[in-house]
C-alpha positions as a LaTeX table, in Angstrom:
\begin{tabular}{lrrr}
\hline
Residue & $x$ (\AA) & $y$ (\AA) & $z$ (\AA) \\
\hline
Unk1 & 1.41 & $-112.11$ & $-92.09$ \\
Unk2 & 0.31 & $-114.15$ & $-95.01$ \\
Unk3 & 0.06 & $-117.42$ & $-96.11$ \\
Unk4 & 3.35 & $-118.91$ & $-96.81$ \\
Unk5 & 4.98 & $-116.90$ & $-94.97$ \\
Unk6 & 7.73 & $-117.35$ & $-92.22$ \\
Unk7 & 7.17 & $-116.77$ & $-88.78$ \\
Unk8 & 8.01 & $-113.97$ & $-87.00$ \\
Unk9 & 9.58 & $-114.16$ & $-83.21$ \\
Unk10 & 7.32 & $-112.19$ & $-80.91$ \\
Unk11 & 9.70 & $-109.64$ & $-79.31$ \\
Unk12 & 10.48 & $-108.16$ & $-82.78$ \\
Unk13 & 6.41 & $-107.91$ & $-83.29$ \\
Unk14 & 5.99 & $-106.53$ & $-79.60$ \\
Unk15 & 8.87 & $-103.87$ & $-80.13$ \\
Unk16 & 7.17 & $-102.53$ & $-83.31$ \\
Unk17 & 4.12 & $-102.45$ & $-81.72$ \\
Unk18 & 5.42 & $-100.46$ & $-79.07$ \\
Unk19 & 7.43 & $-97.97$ & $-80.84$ \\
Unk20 & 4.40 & $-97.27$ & $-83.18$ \\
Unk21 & 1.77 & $-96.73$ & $-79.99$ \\
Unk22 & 4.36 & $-94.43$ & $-78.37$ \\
Unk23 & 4.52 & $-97.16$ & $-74.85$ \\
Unk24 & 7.93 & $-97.88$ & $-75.77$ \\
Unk25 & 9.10 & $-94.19$ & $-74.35$ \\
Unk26 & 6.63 & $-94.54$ & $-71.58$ \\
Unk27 & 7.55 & $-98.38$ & $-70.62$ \\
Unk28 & 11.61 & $-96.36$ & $-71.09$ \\
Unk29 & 10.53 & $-94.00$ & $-68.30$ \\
Unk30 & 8.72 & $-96.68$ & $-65.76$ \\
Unk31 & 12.52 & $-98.59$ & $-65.50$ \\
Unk32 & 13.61 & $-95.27$ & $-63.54$ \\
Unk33 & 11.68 & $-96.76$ & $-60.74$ \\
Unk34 & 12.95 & $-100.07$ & $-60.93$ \\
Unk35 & 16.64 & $-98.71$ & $-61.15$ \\
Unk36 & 15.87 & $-95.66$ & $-58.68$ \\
Unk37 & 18.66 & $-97.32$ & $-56.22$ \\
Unk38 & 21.49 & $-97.47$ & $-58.42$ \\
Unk39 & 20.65 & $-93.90$ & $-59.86$ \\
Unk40 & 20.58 & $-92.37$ & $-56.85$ \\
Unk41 & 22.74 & $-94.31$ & $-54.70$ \\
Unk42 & 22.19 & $-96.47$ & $-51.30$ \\
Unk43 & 21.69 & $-93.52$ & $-49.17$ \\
Unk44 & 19.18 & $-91.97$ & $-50.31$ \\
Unk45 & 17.47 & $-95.09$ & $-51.62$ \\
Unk46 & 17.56 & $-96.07$ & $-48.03$ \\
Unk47 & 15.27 & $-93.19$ & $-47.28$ \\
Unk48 & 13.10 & $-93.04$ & $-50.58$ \\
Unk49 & 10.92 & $-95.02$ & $-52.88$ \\
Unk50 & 10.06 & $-94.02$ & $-55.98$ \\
Unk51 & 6.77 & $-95.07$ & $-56.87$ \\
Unk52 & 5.45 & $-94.22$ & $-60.70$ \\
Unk53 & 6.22 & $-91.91$ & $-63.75$ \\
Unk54 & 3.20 & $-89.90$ & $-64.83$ \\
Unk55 & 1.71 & $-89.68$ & $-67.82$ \\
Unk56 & 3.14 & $-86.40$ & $-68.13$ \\
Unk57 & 6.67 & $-87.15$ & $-67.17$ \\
Unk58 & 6.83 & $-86.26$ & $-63.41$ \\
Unk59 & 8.58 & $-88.89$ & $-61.28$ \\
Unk60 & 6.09 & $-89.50$ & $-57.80$ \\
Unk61 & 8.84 & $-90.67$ & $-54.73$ \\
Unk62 & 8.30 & $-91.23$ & $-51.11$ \\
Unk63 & 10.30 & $-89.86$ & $-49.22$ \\
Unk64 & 10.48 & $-90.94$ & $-45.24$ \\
Unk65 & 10.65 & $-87.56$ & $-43.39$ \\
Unk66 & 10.06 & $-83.98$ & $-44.05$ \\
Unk67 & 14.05 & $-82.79$ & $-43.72$ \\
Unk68 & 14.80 & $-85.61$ & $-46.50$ \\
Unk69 & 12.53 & $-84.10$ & $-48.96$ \\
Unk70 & 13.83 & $-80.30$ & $-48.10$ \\
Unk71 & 17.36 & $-81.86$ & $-48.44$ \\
Unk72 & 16.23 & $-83.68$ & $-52.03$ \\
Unk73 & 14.54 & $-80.99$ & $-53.34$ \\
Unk74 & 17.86 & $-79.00$ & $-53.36$ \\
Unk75 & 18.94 & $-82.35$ & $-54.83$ \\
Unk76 & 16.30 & $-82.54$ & $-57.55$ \\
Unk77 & 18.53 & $-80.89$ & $-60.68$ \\
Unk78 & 20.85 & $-83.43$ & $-59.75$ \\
Unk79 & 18.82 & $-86.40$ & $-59.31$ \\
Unk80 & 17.09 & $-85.68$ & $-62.73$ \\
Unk81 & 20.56 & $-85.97$ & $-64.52$ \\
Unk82 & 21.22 & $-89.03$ & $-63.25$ \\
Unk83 & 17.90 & $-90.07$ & $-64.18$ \\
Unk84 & 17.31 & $-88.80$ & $-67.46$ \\
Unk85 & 20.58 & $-90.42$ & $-68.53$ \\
Unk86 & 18.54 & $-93.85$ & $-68.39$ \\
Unk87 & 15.84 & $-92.03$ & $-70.71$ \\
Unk88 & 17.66 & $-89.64$ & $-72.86$ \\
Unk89 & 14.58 & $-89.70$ & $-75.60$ \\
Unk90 & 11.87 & $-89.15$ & $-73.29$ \\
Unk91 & 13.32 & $-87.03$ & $-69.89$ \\
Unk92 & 11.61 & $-87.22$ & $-66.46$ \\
Unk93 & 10.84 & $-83.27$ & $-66.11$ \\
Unk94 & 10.25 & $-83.13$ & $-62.60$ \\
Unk95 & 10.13 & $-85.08$ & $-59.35$ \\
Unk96 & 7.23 & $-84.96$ & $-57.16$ \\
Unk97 & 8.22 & $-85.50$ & $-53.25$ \\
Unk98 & 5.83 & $-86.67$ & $-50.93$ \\
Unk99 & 6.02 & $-87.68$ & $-47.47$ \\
Unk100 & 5.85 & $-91.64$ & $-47.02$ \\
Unk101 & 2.55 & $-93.53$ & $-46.02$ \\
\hline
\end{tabular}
Protein backbone atom coordinates (compact mmCIF):
# COMPACT_ATOMS: atom_id res chain seq x y z
CA UNK A 1 0.00 0.00 0.00
CA UNK A 2 1.19 3.51 -0.42
CA UNK A 3 0.84 6.68 0.89
CA UNK A 4 -2.47 8.13 0.15
CA UNK A 5 -3.91 5.35 -0.35
CA UNK A 6 -7.25 3.74 0.89
CA UNK A 7 -7.40 1.05 3.16
CA UNK A 8 -7.88 -2.26 2.40
CA UNK A 9 -10.30 -4.70 4.64
CA UNK A 10 -8.24 -7.61 5.86
CA UNK A 11 -10.17 -10.67 4.59
CA UNK A 12 -9.68 -9.49 0.95
CA UNK A 13 -5.69 -9.19 1.88
CA UNK A 14 -5.82 -12.65 3.79
CA UNK A 15 -7.69 -14.40 0.76
CA UNK A 16 -4.98 -13.21 -1.71
CA UNK A 17 -2.49 -14.21 0.45
CA UNK A 18 -3.82 -17.50 0.64
CA UNK A 19 -4.63 -18.27 -2.85
CA UNK A 20 -1.05 -17.11 -3.86
CA UNK A 21 0.79 -19.54 -1.01
CA UNK A 22 -1.42 -22.42 -2.19
CA UNK A 23 -3.13 -22.74 1.91
CA UNK A 24 -6.28 -21.72 0.50
CA UNK A 25 -6.75 -25.46 -1.17
CA UNK A 26 -5.20 -26.95 1.88
CA UNK A 27 -7.30 -24.76 4.58
CA UNK A 28 -10.45 -26.11 1.58
CA UNK A 29 -9.49 -29.69 2.49
CA UNK A 30 -9.11 -29.31 6.56
CA UNK A 31 -13.22 -28.21 6.58
CA UNK A 32 -13.85 -32.03 5.54
CA UNK A 33 -13.11 -32.71 9.11
CA UNK A 34 -15.12 -30.16 10.56
CA UNK A 35 -18.16 -31.17 8.27
CA UNK A 36 -17.23 -35.05 8.41
CA UNK A 37 -20.86 -35.55 10.19
CA UNK A 38 -23.02 -34.09 7.72
CA UNK A 39 -20.95 -35.76 4.81
CA UNK A 40 -21.20 -38.91 6.02
CA UNK A 41 -24.25 -38.97 7.97
CA UNK A 42 -25.12 -39.60 11.90
CA UNK A 43 -24.39 -43.20 11.76
CA UNK A 44 -21.37 -43.50 10.89
CA UNK A 45 -20.27 -40.24 12.49
CA UNK A 46 -21.47 -41.90 15.59
CA UNK A 47 -18.76 -44.46 15.17
CA UNK A 48 -15.90 -42.30 13.51
CA UNK A 49 -13.82 -39.20 13.87
CA UNK A 50 -12.02 -37.85 11.37
CA UNK A 51 -9.01 -36.35 12.55
CA UNK A 52 -6.63 -34.38 9.78
CA UNK A 53 -6.01 -34.11 5.94
CA UNK A 54 -2.40 -34.77 5.01
CA UNK A 55 -0.24 -32.89 3.29
CA UNK A 56 -0.63 -35.18 0.56
CA UNK A 57 -4.36 -35.39 0.45
CA UNK A 58 -5.18 -38.57 2.50
CA UNK A 59 -8.02 -38.09 5.00
CA UNK A 60 -6.68 -39.86 8.72
CA UNK A 61 -10.30 -41.13 10.63
CA UNK A 62 -10.81 -43.10 13.72
CA UNK A 63 -12.77 -45.46 13.51
CA UNK A 64 -14.18 -47.32 16.92
CA UNK A 65 -13.89 -51.07 16.09
CA UNK A 66 -12.25 -53.28 13.64
CA UNK A 67 -15.75 -54.54 11.73
CA UNK A 68 -16.52 -50.61 11.23
CA UNK A 69 -13.41 -50.01 9.37
CA UNK A 70 -13.84 -53.47 7.19
CA UNK A 71 -17.46 -52.21 6.66
CA UNK A 72 -16.02 -48.43 5.64
CA UNK A 73 -13.42 -49.49 3.66
CA UNK A 74 -15.99 -51.09 1.25
CA UNK A 75 -17.53 -47.65 1.89
CA UNK A 76 -14.46 -45.60 1.02
CA UNK A 77 -15.37 -44.83 -2.99
CA UNK A 78 -18.42 -43.65 -1.60
CA UNK A 79 -17.41 -41.65 1.25
CA UNK A 80 -14.78 -39.84 -1.00
CA UNK A 81 -17.67 -38.57 -3.31
CA UNK A 82 -19.39 -37.16 -0.77
CA UNK A 83 -16.34 -35.64 0.38
CA UNK A 84 -14.67 -34.37 -2.51
CA UNK A 85 -17.89 -32.58 -3.43
CA UNK A 86 -16.92 -30.04 -0.50
CA UNK A 87 -13.36 -29.75 -2.30
CA UNK A 88 -13.92 -30.17 -5.93
CA UNK A 89 -10.40 -28.19 -6.74
CA UNK A 90 -8.27 -30.03 -4.49
CA UNK A 91 -9.89 -33.93 -3.90
CA UNK A 92 -9.17 -36.00 -0.75
CA UNK A 93 -7.49 -39.15 -2.65
CA UNK A 94 -7.75 -41.57 -0.05
CA UNK A 95 -8.93 -42.28 3.48
CA UNK A 96 -6.71 -43.72 5.98
CA UNK A 97 -8.72 -45.95 8.72
CA UNK A 98 -7.35 -46.53 11.93
CA UNK A 99 -8.62 -48.09 14.92
CA UNK A 100 -9.61 -45.43 17.73
CA UNK A 101 -7.26 -44.57 20.75
Amino acid sequence: MKRGDKPERVRPVLERVLERSGFAARLAQGRVVEQWASLVGEHIASVTRAEVVSANSVLIVSVKTNSWMSELALLEREILTAINRVTPANPIVKIRWQLMR
